[in-house]
TORKOL-4160 file (C-alpha; in steps of 0.2 Angstrom, whole numbers, padded with zeros to 4 digits, m for minus):
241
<pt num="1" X="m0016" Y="m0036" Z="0031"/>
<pt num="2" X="m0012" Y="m0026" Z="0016"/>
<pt num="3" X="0001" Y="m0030" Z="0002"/>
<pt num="4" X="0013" Y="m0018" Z="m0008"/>
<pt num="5" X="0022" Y="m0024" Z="m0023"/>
<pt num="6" X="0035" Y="m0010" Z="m0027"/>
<pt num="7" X="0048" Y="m0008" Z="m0043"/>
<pt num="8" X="0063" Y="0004" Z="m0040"/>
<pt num="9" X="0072" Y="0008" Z="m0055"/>
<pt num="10" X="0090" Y="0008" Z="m0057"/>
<pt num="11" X="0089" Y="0020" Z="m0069"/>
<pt num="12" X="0084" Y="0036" Z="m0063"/>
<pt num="13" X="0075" Y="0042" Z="m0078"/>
<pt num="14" X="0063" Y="0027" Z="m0076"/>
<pt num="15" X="0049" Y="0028" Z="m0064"/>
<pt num="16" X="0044" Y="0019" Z="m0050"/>
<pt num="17" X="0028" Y="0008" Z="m0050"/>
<pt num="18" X="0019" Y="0002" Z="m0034"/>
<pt num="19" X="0004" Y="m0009" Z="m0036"/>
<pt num="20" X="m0008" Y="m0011" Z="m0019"/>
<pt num="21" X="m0021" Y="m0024" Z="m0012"/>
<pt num="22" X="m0032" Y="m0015" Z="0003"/>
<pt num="23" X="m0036" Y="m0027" Z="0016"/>
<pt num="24" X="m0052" Y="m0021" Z="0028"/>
<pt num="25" X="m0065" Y="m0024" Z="0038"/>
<pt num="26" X="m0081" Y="m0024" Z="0023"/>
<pt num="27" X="m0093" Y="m0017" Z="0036"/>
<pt num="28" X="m0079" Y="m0001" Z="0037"/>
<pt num="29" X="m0086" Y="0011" Z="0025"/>
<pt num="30" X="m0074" Y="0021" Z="0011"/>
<pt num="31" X="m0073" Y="0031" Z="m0003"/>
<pt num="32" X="m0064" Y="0029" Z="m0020"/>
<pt num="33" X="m0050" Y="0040" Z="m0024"/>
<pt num="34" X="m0053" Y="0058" Z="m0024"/>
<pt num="35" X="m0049" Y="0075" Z="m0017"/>
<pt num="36" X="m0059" Y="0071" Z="0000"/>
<pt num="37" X="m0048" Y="0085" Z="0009"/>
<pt num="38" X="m0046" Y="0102" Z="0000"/>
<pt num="39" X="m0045" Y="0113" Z="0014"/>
<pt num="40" X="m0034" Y="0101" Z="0025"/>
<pt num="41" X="m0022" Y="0095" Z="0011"/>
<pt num="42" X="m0025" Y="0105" Z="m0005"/>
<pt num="43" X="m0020" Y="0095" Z="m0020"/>
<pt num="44" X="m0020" Y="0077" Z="m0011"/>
<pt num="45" X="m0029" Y="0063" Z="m0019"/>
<pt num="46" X="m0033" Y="0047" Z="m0009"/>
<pt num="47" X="m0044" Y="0033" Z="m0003"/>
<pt num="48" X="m0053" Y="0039" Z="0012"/>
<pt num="49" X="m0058" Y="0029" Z="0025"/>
<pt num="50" X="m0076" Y="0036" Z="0028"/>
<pt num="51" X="m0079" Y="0035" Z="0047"/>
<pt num="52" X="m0061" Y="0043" Z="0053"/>
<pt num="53" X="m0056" Y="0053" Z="0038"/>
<pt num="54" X="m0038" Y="0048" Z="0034"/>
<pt num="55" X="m0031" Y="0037" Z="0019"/>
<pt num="56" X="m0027" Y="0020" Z="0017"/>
<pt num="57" X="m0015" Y="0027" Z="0002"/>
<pt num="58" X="m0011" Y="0046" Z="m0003"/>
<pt num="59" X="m0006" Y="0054" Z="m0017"/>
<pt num="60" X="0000" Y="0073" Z="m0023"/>
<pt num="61" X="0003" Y="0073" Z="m0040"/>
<pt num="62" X="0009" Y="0090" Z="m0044"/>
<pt num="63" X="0024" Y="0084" Z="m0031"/>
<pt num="64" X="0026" Y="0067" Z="m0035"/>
<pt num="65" X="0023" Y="0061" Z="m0021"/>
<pt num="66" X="0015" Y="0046" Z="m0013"/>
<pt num="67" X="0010" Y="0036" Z="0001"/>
<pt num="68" X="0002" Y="0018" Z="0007"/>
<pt num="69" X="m0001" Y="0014" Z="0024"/>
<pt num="70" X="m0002" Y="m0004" Z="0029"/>
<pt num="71" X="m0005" Y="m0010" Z="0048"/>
<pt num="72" X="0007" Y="m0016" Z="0058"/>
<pt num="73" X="0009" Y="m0027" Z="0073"/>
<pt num="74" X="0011" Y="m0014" Z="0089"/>
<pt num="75" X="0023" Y="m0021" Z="0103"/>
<pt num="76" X="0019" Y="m0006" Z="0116"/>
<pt num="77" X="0007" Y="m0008" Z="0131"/>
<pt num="78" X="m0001" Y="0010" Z="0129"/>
<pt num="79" X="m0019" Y="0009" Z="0129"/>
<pt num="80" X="m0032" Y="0014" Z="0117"/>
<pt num="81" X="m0036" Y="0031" Z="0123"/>
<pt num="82" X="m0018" Y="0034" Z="0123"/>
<pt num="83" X="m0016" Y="0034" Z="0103"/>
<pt num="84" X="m0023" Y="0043" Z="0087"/>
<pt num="85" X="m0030" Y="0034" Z="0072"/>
<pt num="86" X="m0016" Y="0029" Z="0060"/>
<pt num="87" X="m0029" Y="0038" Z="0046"/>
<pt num="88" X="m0018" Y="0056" Z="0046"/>
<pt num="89" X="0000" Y="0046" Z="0043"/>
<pt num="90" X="m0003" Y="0045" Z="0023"/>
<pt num="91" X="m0009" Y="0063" Z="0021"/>
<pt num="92" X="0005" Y="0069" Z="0032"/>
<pt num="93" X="0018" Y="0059" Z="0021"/>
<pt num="94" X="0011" Y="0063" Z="0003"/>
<pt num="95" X="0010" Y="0085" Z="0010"/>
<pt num="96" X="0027" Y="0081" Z="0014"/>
<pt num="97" X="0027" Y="0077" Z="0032"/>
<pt num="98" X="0036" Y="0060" Z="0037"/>
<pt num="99" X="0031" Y="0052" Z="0054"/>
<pt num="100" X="0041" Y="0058" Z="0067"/>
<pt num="101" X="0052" Y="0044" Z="0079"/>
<pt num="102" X="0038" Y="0042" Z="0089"/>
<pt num="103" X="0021" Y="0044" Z="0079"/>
<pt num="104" X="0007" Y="0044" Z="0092"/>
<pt num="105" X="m0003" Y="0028" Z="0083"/>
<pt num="106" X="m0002" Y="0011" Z="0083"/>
<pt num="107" X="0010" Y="0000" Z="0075"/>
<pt num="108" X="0012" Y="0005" Z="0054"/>
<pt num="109" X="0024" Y="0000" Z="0037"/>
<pt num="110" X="0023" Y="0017" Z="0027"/>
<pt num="111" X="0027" Y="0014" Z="0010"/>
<pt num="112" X="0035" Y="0032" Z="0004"/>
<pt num="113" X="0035" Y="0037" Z="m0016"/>
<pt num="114" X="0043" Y="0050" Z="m0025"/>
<pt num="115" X="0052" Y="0051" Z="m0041"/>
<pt num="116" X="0063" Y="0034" Z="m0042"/>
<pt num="117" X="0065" Y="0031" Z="m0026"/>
<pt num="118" X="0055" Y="0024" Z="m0011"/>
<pt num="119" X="0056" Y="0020" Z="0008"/>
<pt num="120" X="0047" Y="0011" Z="0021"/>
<pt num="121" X="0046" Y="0019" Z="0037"/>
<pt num="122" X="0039" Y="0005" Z="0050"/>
<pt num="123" X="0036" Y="0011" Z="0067"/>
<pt num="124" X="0031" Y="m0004" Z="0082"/>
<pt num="125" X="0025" Y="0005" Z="0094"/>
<pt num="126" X="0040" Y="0007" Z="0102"/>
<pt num="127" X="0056" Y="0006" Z="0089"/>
<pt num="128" X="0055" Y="0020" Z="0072"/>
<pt num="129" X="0063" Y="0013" Z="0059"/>
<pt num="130" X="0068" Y="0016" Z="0040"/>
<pt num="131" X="0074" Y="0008" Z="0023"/>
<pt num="132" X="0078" Y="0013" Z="0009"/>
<pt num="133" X="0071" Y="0002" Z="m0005"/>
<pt num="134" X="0087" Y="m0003" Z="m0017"/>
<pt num="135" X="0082" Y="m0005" Z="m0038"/>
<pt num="136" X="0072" Y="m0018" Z="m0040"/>
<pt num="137" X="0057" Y="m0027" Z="m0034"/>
<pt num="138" X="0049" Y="m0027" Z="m0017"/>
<pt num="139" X="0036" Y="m0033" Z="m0006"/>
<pt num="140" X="0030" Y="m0027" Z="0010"/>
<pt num="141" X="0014" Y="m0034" Z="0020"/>
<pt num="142" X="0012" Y="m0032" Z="0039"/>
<pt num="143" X="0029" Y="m0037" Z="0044"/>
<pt num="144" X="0048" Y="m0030" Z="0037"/>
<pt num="145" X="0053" Y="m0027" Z="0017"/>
<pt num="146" X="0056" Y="m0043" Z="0006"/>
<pt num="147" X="0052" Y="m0051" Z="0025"/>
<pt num="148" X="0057" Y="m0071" Z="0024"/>
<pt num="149" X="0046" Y="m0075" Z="0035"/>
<pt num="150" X="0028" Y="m0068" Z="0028"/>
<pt num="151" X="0022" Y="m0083" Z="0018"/>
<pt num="152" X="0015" Y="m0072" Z="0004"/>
<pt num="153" X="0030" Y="m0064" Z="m0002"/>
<pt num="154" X="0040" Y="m0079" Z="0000"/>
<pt num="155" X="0028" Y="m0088" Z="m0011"/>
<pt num="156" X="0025" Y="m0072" Z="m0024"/>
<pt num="157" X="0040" Y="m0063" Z="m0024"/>
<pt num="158" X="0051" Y="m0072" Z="m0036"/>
<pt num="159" X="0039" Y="m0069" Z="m0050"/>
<pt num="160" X="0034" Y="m0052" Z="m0046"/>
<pt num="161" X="0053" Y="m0049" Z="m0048"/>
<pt num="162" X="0052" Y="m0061" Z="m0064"/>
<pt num="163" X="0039" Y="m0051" Z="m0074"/>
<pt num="164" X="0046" Y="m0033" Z="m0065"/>
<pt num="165" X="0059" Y="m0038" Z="m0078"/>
<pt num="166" X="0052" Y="m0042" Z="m0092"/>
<pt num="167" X="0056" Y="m0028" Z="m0099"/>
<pt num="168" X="0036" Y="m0021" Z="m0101"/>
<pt num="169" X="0038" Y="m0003" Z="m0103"/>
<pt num="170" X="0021" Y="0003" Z="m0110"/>
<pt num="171" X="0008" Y="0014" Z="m0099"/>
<pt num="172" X="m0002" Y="m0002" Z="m0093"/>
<pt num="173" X="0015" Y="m0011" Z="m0085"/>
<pt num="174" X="0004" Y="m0020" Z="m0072"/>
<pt num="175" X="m0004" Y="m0029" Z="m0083"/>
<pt num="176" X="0012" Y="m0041" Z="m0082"/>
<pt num="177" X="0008" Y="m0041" Z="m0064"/>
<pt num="178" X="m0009" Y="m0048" Z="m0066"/>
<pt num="179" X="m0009" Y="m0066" Z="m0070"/>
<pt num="180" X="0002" Y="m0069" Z="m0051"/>
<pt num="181" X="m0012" Y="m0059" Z="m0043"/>
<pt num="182" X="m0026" Y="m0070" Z="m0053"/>
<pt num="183" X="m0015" Y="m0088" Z="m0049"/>
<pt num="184" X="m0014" Y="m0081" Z="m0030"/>
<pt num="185" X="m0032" Y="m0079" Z="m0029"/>
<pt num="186" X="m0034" Y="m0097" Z="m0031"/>
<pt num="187" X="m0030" Y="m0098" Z="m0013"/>
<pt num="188" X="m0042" Y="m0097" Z="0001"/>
<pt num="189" X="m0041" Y="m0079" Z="0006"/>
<pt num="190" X="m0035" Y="m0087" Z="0024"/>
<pt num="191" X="m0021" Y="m0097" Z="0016"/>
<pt num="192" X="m0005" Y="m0088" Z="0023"/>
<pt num="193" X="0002" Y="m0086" Z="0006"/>
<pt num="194" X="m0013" Y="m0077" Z="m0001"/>
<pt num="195" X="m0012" Y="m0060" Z="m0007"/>
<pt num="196" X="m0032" Y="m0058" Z="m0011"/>
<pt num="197" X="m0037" Y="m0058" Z="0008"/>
<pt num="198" X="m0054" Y="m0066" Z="0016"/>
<pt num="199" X="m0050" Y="m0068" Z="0037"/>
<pt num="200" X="m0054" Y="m0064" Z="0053"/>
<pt num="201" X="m0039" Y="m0053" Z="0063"/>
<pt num="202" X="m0042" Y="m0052" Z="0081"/>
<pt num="203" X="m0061" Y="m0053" Z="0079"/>
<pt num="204" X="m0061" Y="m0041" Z="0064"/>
<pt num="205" X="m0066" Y="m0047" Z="0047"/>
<pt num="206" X="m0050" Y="m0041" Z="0035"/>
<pt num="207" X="m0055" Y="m0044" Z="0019"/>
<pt num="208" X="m0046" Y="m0037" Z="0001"/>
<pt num="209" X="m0056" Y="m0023" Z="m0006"/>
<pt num="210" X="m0048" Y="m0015" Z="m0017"/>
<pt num="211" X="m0030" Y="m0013" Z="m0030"/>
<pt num="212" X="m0021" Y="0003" Z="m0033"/>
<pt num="213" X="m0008" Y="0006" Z="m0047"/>
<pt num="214" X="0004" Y="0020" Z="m0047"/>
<pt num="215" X="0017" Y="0026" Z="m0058"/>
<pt num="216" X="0027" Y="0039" Z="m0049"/>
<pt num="217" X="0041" Y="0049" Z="m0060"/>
<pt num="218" X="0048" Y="0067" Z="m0064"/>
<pt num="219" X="0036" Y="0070" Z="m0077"/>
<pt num="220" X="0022" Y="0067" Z="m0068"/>
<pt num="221" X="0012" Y="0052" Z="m0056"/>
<pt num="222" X="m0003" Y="0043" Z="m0059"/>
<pt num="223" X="m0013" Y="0034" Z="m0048"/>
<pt num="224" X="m0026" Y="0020" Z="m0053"/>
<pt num="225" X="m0042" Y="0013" Z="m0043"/>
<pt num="226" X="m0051" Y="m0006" Z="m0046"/>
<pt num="227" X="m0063" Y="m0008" Z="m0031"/>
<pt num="228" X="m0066" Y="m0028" Z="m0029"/>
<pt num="229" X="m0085" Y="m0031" Z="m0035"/>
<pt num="230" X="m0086" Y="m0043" Z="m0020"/>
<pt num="231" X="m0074" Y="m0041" Z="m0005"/>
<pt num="232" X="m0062" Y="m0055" Z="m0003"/>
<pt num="233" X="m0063" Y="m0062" Z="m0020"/>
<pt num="234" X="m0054" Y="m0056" Z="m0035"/>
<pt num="235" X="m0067" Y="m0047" Z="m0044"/>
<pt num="236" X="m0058" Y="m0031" Z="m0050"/>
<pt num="237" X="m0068" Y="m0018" Z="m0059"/>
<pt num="238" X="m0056" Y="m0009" Z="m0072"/>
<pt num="239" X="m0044" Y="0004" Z="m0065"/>
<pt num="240" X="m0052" Y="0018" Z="m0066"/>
<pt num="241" X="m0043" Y="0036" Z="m0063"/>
């Protein structure tokens, strides 16, 4: 499962900054970020998932907006031929698009970005809901925001909020960030409380492939890439835009 760590600014000339571990299966081939879909969502950026053609996250930076779609444990009993692949929910959401109350795909937390402020719309298969993230720091894996009960953010979280106040207010903020995602990869990647992933999920291989920074404001939003050298490990190429 994937891991958001989020900033919301209390002051609203400050921008909001997301940082982003993918979690997939390896074999699942996908393509950095680019404009994969010109015709179908003209100035949207992304990662694309190469064998359905959505996005893990989304981006439109002329209308600082932006989305990250992380899986979520589905609670209905419809059957596969009854839903669509989550892929379209990120690109609908960064054209502008929000899911609906009842989005025809499985179970999904969708972080939403725009200039100083954020949500997370989390849909269960059968229940739509939404929250508004409050200034400061958050986390959001495969279960509820800030969720007491996902070992990873009660493990994480306190620093993340630690070094989101630091007061680091140069271009390359996350680099506070990095030392807690370095410490965290010393866990195995099926410790609970890892946030550099290395499992198997129903079968399914879910390792962490890649980190996404973003910085989201009114004067413009920028999205960074680091694909892992070697999936599951913390082996981070330099973020590339």
């Amino acid at each position: 499962m994937c891991t958001v760590i989020i900033t919301v600014p209390e002051d609203r000339t400050a921008p909001v900054r997301l940082l982003a571990v993918r979690d997939e299966d390896p074999g699942r081939a996908w393509d950095r970020l680019g404009a994969w879909w010109p015709e179908a969502y003209p100035g949207v950026i992304g990662i694309r998932d190469a064998r359905a053609g959505g996005a893990w996250l989304a981006a439109a930076p002329e209308a600082r907006r932006l989305a990250v779609l992380l899986n979520r444990h589905d609670l209905s009993d419809r059957p596969d031929d009854a839903v669509r692949t989550r892929g379209g929910v990120a690109l609908e959401s960064a054209a502008g698009r929000s899911p609906g109350p009842h989005p025809p795909t499985r179970g999904f937390n969708l972080v939403e970005v725009t200039a100083h402020t954020a949500r997370v719309v989390s849909w269960d298969g059968l229940q739509r809901r939404t929250v508004d993230l409050s200034p400061g720091t958050h986390m959001v894996a495969h279960d509820d925001v800030d969720d007491p009960a996902t070992a990873r953010i009660v493990r994480w979280l306190p620093e993340f909020r630690e070094a989101a106040s630091s007061g680091a207010h140069d271009g390359a903020w996350w680099r506070e960030w990095m030392p807690i995602i370095e410490r965290s990869a010393d866990l195995p990647g099926d410790d609970p409380a890892a946030i550099i992933r290395r499992q198997t999920y129903e079968g399914v291989p879910s390792y962490s492939l890649l980190m996404c920074v973003a910085t989201v404001a009114d004067d413009g939003l920028d999205v960074l890439d680091a694909p892992f050298t070697t999936p599951g490990e913390w082996t981070p190429k330099p973020l590339h835009r």
